[in-house]
Each structure stands twice: as structure tokens, then as C-alpha cells.
C-alpha positions as CSV (number, residue, x, y, z in Angstrom):
1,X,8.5,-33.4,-12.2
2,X,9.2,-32.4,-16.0
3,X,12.3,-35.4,-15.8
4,X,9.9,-38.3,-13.8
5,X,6.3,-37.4,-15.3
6,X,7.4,-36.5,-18.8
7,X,4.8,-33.7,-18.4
8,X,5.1,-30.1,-20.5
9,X,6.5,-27.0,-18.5
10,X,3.3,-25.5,-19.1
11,X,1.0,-28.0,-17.2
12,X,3.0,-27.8,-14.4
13,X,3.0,-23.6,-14.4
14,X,-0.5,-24.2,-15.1
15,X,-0.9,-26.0,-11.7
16,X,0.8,-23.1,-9.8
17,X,-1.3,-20.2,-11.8
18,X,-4.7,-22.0,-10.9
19,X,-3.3,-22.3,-7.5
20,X,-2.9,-18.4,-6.9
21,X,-6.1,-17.8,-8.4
22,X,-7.7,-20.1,-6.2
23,X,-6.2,-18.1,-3.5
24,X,-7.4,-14.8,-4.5
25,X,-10.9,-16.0,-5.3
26,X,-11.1,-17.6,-1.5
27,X,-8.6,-14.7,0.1
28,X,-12.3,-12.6,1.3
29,X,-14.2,-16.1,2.0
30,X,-11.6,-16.4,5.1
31,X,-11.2,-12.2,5.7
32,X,-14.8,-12.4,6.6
33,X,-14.2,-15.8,8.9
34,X,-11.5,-13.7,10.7
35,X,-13.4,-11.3,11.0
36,X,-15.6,-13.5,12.7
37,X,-13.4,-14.3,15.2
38,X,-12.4,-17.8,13.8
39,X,-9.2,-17.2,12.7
40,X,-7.3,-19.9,14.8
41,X,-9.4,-22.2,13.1
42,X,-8.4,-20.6,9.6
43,X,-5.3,-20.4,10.3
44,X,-4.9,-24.2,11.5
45,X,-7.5,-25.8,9.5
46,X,-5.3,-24.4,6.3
47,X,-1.9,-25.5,7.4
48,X,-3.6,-29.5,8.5
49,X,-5.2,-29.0,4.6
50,X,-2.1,-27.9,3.2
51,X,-0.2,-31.0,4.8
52,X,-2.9,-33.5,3.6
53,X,-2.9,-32.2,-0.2
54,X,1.2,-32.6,-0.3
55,X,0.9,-36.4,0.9
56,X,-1.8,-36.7,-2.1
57,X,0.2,-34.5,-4.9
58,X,2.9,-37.0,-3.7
59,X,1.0,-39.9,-5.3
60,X,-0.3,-38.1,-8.8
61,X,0.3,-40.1,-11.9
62,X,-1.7,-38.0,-13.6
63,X,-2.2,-34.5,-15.1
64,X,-5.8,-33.7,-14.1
65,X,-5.1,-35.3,-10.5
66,X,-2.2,-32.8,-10.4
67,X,-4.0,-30.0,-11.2
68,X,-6.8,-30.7,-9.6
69,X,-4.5,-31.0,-6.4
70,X,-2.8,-27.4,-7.1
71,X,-6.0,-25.6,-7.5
72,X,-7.0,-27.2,-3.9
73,X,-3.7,-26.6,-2.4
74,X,-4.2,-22.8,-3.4
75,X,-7.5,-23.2,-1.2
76,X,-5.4,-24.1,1.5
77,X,-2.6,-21.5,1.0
78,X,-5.0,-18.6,1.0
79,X,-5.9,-19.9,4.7
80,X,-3.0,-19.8,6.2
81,X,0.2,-18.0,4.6
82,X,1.1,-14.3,4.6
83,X,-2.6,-12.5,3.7
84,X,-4.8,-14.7,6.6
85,X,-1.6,-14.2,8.9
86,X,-1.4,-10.2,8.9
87,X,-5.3,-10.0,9.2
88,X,-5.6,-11.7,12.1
89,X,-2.6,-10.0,13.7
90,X,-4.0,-6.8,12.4
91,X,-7.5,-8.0,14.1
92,X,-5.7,-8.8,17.2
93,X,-2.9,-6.3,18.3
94,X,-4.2,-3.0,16.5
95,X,-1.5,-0.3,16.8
96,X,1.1,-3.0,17.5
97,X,0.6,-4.6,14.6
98,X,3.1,-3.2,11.9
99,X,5.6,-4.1,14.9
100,X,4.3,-8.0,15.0
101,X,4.0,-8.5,11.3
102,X,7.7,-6.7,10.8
103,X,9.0,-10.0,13.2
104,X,6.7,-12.4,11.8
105,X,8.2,-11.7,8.3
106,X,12.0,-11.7,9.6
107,X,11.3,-15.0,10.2
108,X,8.9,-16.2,7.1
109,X,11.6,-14.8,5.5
110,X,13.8,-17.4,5.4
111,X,11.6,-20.0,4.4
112,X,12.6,-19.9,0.6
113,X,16.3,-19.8,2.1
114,X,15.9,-22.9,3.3
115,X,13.2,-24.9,1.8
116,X,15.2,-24.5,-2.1
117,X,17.8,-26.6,-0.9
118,X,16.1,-28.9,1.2
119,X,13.8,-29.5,-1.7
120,X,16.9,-30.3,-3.9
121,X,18.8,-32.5,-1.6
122,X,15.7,-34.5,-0.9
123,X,14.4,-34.9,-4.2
124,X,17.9,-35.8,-5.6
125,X,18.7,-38.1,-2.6
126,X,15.1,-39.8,-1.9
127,X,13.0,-38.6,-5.1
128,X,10.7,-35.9,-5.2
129,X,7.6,-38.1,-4.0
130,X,9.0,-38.6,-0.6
131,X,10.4,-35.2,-0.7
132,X,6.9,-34.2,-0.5
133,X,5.8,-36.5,2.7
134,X,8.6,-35.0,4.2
135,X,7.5,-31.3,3.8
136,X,3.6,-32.9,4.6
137,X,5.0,-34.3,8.0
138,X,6.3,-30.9,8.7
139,X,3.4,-28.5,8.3
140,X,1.4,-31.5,9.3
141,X,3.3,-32.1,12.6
142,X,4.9,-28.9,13.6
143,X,3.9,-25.9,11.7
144,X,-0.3,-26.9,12.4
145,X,0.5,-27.0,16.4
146,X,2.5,-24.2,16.3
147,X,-0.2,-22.0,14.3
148,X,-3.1,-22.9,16.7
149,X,-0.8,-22.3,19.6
150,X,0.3,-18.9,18.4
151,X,-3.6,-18.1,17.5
152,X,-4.6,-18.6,20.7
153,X,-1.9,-17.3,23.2
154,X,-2.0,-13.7,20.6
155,X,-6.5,-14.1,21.1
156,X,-5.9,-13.8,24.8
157,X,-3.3,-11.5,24.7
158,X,-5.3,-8.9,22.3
159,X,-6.3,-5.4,23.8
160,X,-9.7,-5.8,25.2
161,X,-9.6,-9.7,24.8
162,X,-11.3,-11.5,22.1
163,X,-13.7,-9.0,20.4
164,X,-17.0,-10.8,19.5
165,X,-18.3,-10.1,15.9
166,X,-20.9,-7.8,14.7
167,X,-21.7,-8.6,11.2
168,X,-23.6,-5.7,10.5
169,X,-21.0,-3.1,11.8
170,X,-18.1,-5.0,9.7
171,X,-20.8,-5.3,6.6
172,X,-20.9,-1.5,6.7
173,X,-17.1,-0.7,7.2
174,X,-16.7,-2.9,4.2
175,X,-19.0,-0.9,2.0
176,X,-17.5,2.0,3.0
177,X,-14.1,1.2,2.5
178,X,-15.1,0.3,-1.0
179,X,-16.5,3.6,-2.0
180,X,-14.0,5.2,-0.9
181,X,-11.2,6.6,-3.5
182,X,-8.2,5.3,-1.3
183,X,-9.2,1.4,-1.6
184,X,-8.9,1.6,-5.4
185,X,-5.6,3.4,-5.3
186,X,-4.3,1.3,-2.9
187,X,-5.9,-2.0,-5.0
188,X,-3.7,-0.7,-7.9
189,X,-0.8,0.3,-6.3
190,X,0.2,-2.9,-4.9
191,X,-1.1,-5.0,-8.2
192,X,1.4,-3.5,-9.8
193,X,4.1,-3.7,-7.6
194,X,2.7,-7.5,-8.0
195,X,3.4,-7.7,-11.7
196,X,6.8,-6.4,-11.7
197,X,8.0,-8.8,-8.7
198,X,6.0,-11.7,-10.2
199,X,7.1,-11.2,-13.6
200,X,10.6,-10.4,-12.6
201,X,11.4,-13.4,-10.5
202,X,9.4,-16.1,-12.7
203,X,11.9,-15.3,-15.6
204,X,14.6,-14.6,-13.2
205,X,17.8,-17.0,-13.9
206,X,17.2,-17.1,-18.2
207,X,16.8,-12.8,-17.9
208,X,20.2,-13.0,-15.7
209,X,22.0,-14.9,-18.5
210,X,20.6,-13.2,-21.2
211,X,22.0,-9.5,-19.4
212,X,25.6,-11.3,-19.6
213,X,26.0,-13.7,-16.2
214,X,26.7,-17.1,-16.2
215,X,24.4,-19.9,-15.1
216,X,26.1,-20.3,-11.7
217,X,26.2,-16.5,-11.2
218,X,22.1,-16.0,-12.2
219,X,21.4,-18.9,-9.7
220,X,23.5,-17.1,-6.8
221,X,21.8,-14.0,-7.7
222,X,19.0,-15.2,-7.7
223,X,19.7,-16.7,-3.8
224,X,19.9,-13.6,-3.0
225,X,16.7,-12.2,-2.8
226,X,15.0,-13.6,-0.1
227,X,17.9,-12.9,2.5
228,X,17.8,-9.4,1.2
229,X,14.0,-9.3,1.8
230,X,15.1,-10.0,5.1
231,X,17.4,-7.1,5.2
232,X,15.1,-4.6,4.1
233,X,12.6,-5.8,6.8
234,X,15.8,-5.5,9.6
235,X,16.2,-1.5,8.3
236,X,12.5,-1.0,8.8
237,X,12.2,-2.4,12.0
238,X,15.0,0.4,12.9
239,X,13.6,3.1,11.4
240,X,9.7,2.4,12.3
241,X,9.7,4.8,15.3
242,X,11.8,7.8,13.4
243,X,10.1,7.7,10.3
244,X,6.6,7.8,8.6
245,X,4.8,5.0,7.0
246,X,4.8,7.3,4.0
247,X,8.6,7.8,3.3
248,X,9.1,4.2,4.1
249,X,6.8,3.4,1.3
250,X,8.4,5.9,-1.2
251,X,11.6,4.3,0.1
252,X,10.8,0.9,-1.1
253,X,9.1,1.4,-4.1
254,X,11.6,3.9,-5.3
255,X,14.1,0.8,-4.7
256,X,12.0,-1.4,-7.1
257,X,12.5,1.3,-9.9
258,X,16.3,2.1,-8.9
259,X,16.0,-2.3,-9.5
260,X,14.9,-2.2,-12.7
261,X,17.0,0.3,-14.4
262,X,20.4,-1.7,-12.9
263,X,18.8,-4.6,-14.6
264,X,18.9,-2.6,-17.5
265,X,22.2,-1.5,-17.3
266,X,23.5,-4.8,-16.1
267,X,23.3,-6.1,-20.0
268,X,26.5,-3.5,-19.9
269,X,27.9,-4.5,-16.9
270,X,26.5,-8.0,-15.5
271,X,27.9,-8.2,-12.3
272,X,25.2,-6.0,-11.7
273,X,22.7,-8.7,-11.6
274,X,23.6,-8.8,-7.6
275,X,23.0,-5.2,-7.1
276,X,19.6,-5.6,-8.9
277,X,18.9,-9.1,-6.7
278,X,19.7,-6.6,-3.2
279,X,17.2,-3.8,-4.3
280,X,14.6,-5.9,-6.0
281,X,14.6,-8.3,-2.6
282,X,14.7,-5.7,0.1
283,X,12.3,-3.2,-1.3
284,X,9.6,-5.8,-2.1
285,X,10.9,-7.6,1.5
286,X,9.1,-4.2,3.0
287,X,6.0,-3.7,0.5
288,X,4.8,-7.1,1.7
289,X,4.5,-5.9,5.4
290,X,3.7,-1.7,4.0
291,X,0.7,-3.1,2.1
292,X,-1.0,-4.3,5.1
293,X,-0.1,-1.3,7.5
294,X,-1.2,0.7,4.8
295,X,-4.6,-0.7,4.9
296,X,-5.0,-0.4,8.4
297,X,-4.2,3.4,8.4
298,X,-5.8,4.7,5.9
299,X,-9.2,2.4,5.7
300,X,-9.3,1.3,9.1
301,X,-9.2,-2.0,11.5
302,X,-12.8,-2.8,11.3
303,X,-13.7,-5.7,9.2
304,X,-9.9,-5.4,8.2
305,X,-9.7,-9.2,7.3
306,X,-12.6,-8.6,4.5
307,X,-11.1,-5.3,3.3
308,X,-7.6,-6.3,3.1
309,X,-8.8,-9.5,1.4
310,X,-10.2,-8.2,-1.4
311,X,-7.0,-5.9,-1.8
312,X,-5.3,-8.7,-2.3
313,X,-7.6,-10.3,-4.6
314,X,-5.9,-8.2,-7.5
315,X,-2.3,-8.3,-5.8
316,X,-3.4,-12.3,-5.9
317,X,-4.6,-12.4,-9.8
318,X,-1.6,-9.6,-11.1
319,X,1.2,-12.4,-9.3
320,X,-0.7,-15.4,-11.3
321,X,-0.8,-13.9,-14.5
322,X,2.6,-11.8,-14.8
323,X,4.7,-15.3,-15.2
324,X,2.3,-15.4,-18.8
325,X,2.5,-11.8,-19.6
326,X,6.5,-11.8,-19.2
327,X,7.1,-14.9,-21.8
328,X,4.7,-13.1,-24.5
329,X,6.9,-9.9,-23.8
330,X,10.0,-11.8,-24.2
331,X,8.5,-13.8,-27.7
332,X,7.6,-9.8,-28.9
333,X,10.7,-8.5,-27.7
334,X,13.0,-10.5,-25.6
335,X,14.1,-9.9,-22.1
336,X,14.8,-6.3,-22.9
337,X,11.3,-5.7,-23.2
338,X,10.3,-7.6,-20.5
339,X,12.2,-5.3,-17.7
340,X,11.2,-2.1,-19.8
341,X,7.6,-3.3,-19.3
342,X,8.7,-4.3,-15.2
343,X,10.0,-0.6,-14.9
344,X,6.9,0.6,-16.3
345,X,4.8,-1.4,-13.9
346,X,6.8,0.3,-10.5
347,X,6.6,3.9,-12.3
348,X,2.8,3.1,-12.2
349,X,3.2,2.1,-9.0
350,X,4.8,5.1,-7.6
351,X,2.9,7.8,-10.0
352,X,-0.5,6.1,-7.8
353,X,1.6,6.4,-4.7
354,X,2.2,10.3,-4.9
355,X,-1.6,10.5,-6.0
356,X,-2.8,8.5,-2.8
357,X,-0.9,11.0,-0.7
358,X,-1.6,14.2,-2.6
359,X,-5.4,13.0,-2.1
360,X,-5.3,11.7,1.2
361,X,-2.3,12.7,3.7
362,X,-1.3,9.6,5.3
């Protein structure tokens, strides 16, 4: 895009900020329509959306259209990617569902494994305009038909069948989950967890070369994050049944502070950059799928799409605005500064941690 359009770096970031923040303003407009029981439709209508706004962002010429575009596409995302999904499994399989969204995410996980590439090869081979009418034809064509079809065989598969929605009840689970001490914790806890991954990874392969690697080694590094998310998920799944939600979750955010202090170190030694790339991908691999459970056990599954929504909305804004806050840390204090700061977001992190379970056991 930068090459063809002869646009600024910071337009285009600006598209993908505007995007996540359209996400987090919509993520509790669709908790509540889960809720509501119309979460195939959710689900489905944001994929078909999703598919329909790449064939237009294929066609931009110009910087409002493509920002425009972005902030819609963010509409779309927060109906149908990670935050809709685990509500509506939550909504539908109850106990079962850290054990559904653990296998959901073993396979989600690969999607940045293999879309990179694809995006590369395409966009070098075809151009990046057809690149995106190919990824339009595939959400369009498979993933859409595949979400409704997974929506409704899980509906008719859920304990009790399809539960029919009682506004007031979930209006009142929702106030109470706010007042309670636990939502805010848990709001915090994971919006910093948010600001060191976000920040982290947006700065990731000029904060590899600057702790010593090469180009080639920063981009390999850098590859492997998401399979290790996919690791970390593969432990948890063999460890859900011997041990608590609670010492998994000290587990993995302990990993994202044992992350940032080999990051630190690897400006000594930078084949540590890979080390750092395994603990920083697998512990926030787990977080993704602990922050829902989480929810579920210690607010409850009533009106869980609404309360787990506006969870994220903070998680949604922290991962928006960390890519700004980590370039004004590096123009203050280069990238030294910018992982002191990362290691002082996951310290936060697990300081609120111990507090959640000194005040409420788990």
C-alpha cells in the first residue's frame, strides 16, 4: 500500500487504530444480540460484512475511502472474530466451554501462520488489489457457510437446547457484574496484558534489530509467535483437568514477564530474540482463551456476551492505542524504554492478579 498509493505510514496505521476502536465501541452492541439468542446471525452477518468491505477496500484510491472502509471493517470484525466467538460458545456449552474455546483457538491459531505468506505471495504475484478479492472470496464463500453451520449445529447441541432470552434477568446480571470489585480487576488486568502484547508486537522486527539480530533473524522471530501461541494452548489443553484456572493464569502471565526481561537481556545476547518470541507467543496464546474462562467463573454465564463485552472494550482500546504509546517511548527513550515500560505493563498485570485472588478465591 505505502509503495502503490504513495500514502504516509501513519494513514494507513490510522486505518487499523480506528478499526479496533470501532470494534470495542460495537463489541457490547453484539454481547447483548448474543445474548439474545441471535448469535448465528452475528456471527454470519459479520463474516458476509467482512467479505463485502475487502472487495471495496480493494478498489480505494483514496485516503478518506480507506479509512472510511477500516473503521467499517472494525464493525464487522467485532461480529465475528475471537470476542463474539467465545461468547456465544460460552452462551452455548457452559461448563464445556473452556474445553471448546481451547480447540477453537488451536485452530484460529494458525491463521496468521498462514495468511502472512499467502498475503505476500499474492500481492507480489497478482498485486495487492486482487490479493484482497481473493481473501473476500474466502470469508465470503467458505468461512460465512461454515460460521452459520457451526452456529447452528453448537444451538442444537447446547444443554437444555436454545435458551430463550430474558432481558430483564440479563439487564440485572449485568448491573451486578459491574458493581462488583472483580469486573474492574479483571477489566485491568487483561488491558494491560493488552498493552504489552500490542505494543510489543507492533514494534516487533525494528526492536529485534535494535537488541542486536539481523533483519532475517527479527523476521523469523517474529514467525514465531503465533505457532507458539499454538503451543501454549496444546500444554493447557493437557493440563486443564490437573490444574486450576488460577495457576494456569499465574503460569502465563508470569511467562509474559519472564518475556520481557529476555528481551532485555537479549541486547547482550541476541539470539535471545527466539526465546523471547516462544514465551511472549505461548503465554499470551493462553491469556486469550484464560480471559474468557475467567469471566465465566468468577462473574457468571448470565448475560455473559454483554459482560464479557464490555471487558473487552478496554482490552479493545489498550491494543489500539499501545502501537502510539510504544513509538513516543522509543522517540523519549528508544527501544530500551519501550520494553522497560512492556515489563511494567505485565508487573501490573500480575500485581492485579494476586489482588483478584487474595480478594476473591477463584
Amino acid at each position: 500500500w505505502e509503495a502503490d498509493l504513495g500514502w504516509a505510514k501513519s494513514d494507513l496505521m490510522l486505518g487499523f487504530t480506528l478499526a479496533i476502536l470501532t470494534s470495542a465501541v460495537f463489541a457490547p452492541v453484539y454481547g447483548k444480540l448474543i445474548d439474545a439468542g441471535h448469535g448465528r446471525w452475528v456471527l454470519t452477518g459479520g463474516a458476509i460484512a467482512g467479505a463485502v468491505l475487502l472487495t471495496l477496500l480493494a478498489q480505494v484510491t483514496d485516503r478518506v475511502e480507506f479509512i472510511t472502509i477500516w473503521i467499517l471493517i472494525g464493525a464487522a470484525q467485532a461480529a465475528c472474530l475471537y470476542e463474539p466467538c467465545f461468547a456465544f460458545v460460552t452462551k452455548n456449552t457452559g461448563a464445556s466451554s473452556r474445553w471448546a474455546i481451547t480447540r477453537i483457538t488451536l485452530a484460529a491459531g494458525f491463521a496468521s501462520t498462514l495468511a502472512f505468506p499467502a498475503a505476500a505471495y499474492l500481492a507480489e504475484a497478482y498485486g495487492w488489489r486482487l490479493a484482497l478479492i481473493v481473501f473476500a472470496m474466502v470469508i465470503g464463500l467458505v468461512a460465512a457457510p461454515m460460521m452459520f453451520a457451526g452456529a447452528v449445529m453448537l444451538e442444537r447441541a447446547a444443554p437444555g437446547g436454545r435458551k430463550e432470552h430474558v432481558p430483564s434477568v440479563n439487564r440485572a446480571a449485568v448491573r451486578f457484574a459491574m458493581g462488583r470489585v472483580e469486573f474492574w480487576l479483571l477489566a485491568a488486568l487483561f488491558s494491560f496484558i493488552s498493552l504489552n502484547h500490542a505494543m510489543l508486537l507492533s514494534h516487533i522486527l525494528p526492536l529485534i534489530v535494535d537488541r542486536g539480530a539481523t533483519a532475517a533473524q527479527a523476521v523469523m522471530a517474529a514467525m514465531v509467535i503465533g505457532p507458539a501461541q499454538v503451543a501454549g494452548r496444546v500444554v493447557m489443553m493437557r493440563l486443564e483437568k490437573r490444574v486450576s484456572i488460577q495457576t494456569v493464569t499465574l503460569w502465563a502471565i508470569s511467562g509474559g514477564c519472564l518475556a520481557a526481561l529476555v528481551l532485555l537481556l537479549a541486547g547482550l545476547f541476541p539470539m535471545l530474540v527466539f526465546v523471547f518470541a516462544l514465551l511472549q507467543g505461548a503465554s499470551f496464546g493462553v491469556i486469550s482463551i484464560l480471559r474468557q474462562v475467567m469471566v465465566a467463573e468468577i462473574l457468571g454465564r448470565v448475560a455473559f456476551g454483554a459482560i464479557a463485552s464490555r471487558i473487552a472494550v478496554p482490552f479493545l482500546v489498550s491494543a489500539a492505542t499501545a502501537p502510539y504509546i510504544g513509538a513516543v517511548l522509543w522517540r523519549i527513550g528508544g527501544y530500551d524504554l519501550v520494553v522497560l515500560t512492556a515489563l511494567g505493563f505485565v508487573l501490573t498485570a500480575l500485581l492485579l492478579l494476586l489482588i483478584l485472588h487474595r480478594y476473591k478465591r477463584l
